[in-house]
N, C-alpha and C positions, 0 to 999 in steps of 0.2 A: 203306546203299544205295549202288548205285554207279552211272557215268554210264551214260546211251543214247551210245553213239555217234553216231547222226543227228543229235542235238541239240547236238553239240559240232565238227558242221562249220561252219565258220568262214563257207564260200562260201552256209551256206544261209540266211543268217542277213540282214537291211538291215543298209544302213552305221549307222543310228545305233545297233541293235542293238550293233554290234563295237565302237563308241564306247561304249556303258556299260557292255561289260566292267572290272571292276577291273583295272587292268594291273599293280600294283604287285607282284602276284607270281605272273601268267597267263603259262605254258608255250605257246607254239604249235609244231605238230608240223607236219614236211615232209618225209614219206615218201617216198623214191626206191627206185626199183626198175631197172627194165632191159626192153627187148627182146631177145632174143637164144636162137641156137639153144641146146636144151636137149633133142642126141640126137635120136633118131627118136621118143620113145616121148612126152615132155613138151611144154606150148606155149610157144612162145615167149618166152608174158608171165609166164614162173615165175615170176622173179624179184618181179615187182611184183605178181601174183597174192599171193604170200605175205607182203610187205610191208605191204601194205594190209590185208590180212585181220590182220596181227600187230597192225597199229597199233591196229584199232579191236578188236581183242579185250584190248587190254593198256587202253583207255580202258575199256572193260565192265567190269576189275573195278578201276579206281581207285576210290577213294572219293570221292563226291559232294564232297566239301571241297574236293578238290585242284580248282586251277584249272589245267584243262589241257582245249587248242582243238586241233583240228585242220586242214589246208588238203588239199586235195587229192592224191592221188599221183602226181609228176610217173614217165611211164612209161617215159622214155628216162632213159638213163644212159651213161657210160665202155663199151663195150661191144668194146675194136678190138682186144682178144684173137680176138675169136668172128667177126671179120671176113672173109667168104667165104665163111661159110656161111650158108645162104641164108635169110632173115627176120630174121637180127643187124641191127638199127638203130643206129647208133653217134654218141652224141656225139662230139664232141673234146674234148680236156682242157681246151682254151680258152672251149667254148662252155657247156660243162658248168659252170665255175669262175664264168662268166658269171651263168648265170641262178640259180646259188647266191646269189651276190654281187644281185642284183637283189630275188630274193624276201626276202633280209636286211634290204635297202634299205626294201622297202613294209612288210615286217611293224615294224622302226620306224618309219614314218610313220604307222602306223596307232596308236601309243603303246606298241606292248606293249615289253617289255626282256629277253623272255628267249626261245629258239630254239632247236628241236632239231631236227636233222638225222635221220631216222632210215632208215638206207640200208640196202637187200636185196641187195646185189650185192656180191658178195666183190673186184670188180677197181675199187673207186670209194675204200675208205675213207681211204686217203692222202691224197689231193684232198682231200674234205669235210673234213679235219682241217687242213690247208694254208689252205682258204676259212676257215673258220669262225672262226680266228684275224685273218684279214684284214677278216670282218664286222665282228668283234670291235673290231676298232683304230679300223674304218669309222667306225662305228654306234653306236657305245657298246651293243649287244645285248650280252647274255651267252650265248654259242652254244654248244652241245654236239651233238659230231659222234657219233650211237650206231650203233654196228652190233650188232647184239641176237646175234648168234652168238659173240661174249665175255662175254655175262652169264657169269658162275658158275653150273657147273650144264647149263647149255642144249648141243645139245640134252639132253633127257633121254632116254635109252636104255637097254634092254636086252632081250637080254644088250649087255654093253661089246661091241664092235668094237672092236680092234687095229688095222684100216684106218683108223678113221676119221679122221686123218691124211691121207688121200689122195682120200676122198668129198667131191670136190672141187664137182662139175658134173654135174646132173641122173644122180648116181646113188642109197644108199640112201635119204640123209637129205631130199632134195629132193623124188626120187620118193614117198616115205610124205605130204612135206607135201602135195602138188597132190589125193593119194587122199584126203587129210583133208578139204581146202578143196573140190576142185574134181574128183570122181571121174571126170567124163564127158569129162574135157579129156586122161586120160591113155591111152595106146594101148596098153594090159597086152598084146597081139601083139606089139609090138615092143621089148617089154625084155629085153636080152643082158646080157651083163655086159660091162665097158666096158672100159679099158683103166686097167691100177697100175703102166704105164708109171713116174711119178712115182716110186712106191715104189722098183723095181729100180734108180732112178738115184740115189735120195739114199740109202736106210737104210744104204748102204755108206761113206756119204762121211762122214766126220768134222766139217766143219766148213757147208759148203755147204748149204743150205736152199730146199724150191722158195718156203714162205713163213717167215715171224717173224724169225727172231735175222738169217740172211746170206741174204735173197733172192734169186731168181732173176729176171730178166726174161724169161715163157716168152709162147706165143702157145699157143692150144689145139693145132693143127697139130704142135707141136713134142711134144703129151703123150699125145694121142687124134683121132687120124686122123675116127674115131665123132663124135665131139662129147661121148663118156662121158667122167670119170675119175671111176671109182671101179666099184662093183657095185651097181645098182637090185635085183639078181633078192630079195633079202631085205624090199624094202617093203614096208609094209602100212598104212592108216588109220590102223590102231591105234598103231603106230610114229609116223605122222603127229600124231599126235593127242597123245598123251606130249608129245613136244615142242613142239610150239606151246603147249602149256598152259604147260609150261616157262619159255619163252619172255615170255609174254606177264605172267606174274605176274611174273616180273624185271622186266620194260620196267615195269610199272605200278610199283614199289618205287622204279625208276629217276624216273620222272617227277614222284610223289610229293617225291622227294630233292633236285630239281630244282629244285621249286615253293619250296621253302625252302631255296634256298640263296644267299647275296648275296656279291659281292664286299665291297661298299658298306653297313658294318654302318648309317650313317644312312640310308642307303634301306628298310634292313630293319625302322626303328623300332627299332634299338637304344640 
């Protein structure tokens, strides 16, 4: 049997409730997501739309054993890529690093010793990995920063895509998720295809990367005038739907992995 997610939010729960959790090997989850344009055709809230929906679907099928809580989806994120265009809400790196660093702080005060980050926004996970170390040092918490679009495997797709390298920003893979999750949020009128700007400038260059091995510092403006990069016109549910499953059964392997795993083999009952 595997959890409710309702039953595994943290916020719905009394304090003394949260106090007779076992902490000794209890996960809690703090999904970030983003506001920010996402083209003419997707909303704003993609990013956190899909993150939330990922977290509590990868809680559905963990197994009732694992001890794994969740907190709420904070909806702002790093966002000053997407700055200027209009409904981008934007942390700063400082204020961002902040309330990372703060929610580290209560969820050990509240007893627990382990913390996962789980971030939807492709322009945050440097930071979360940067903080999570610094809770780390903080707090004695055991922090993991996941961003669920490195599982192995995810998304899962087909046919393969040769772009998908550059479907960067509210195009195939983002657009299939919102039709999966949230079908009436997207504006199937206005999906063009976007701009592979990126592609024509890197697949030539030998060493340079817009992300991974030798990164670029881009701003959307520099890649997609639109706010696309990449091609939506191939979405579908169905597509959406593949991968989120994808997805979410990794995060769940992940979290499970998680629950058992100690620095400190005498915390662990070793």
């Amino acid at each position: 049997m595997n959890h409710d997610p309702v039953a595994r939010r943290l916020e719905r729960l009394a304090s003394p409730d949260v106090g007779a959790i076992d902490k000794s090997d209890a996960l809690v989850l703090q999904p970030i997501g983003a506001i920010e344009q996402h083209g003419p055709h997707l909303p704003c809230a993609t990013d956190t739309l899909v993150v939330d929906h990922l977290t509590d679907r990868a809680l559905s099928v963990t197994p009732e054993a694992v001890n794994v809580w969740r907190l709420p989806v904070l909806s702002y994120g790093k966002s000053s890529e997407h700055i200027g265009y209009p409904g981008t809400i934007s942390l700063s790196t400082e204020t961002l690093l902040a309330v990372c660093r703060d929610v580290g702080r209560s969820v050990a005060a509240s007893g627990f010793r382990k913390l996962a980050f789980v971030n939807g926004h492709g322009g945050q996970p440097q930071l979360l990995e940067v903080v999570a170390r610094d809770i780390r040092e903080e707090t004695d918490l055991q922090v993991f920063p996941l961003f669920p679009y490195r599982l192995p495997g995810a998304p899962s797709d087909a046919p393969p895509d040769p772009d998908r390298a550059y479907d960067l920003h509210a195009g195939r893979g983002e657009t299939s998720s919102v039709l999966a999750i949230a079908p009436e949020l997207v504006r199937t009128d206005r999906i063009t295809v976007g701009s592979m700007r990126a592609r024509d400038l890197y697949e030539p260059r030998a060493h340079l990367t817009l992300e991974g091995a030798l990164p670029t510092a881009w701003l959307t403006r520099d890649l997609a005038p639109t706010g696309v990069l990449g091609d939506p016109t191939g979405a579908s549910a169905e597509r959406g739907e593949r991968a989120l499953t994808a997805i979410a059964d990794g995060l769940a392997a992940v979290f499970e992995e998680i629950c058992g795993f100690e620095f400190d083999e005498e915390a662990a009952g070793a």
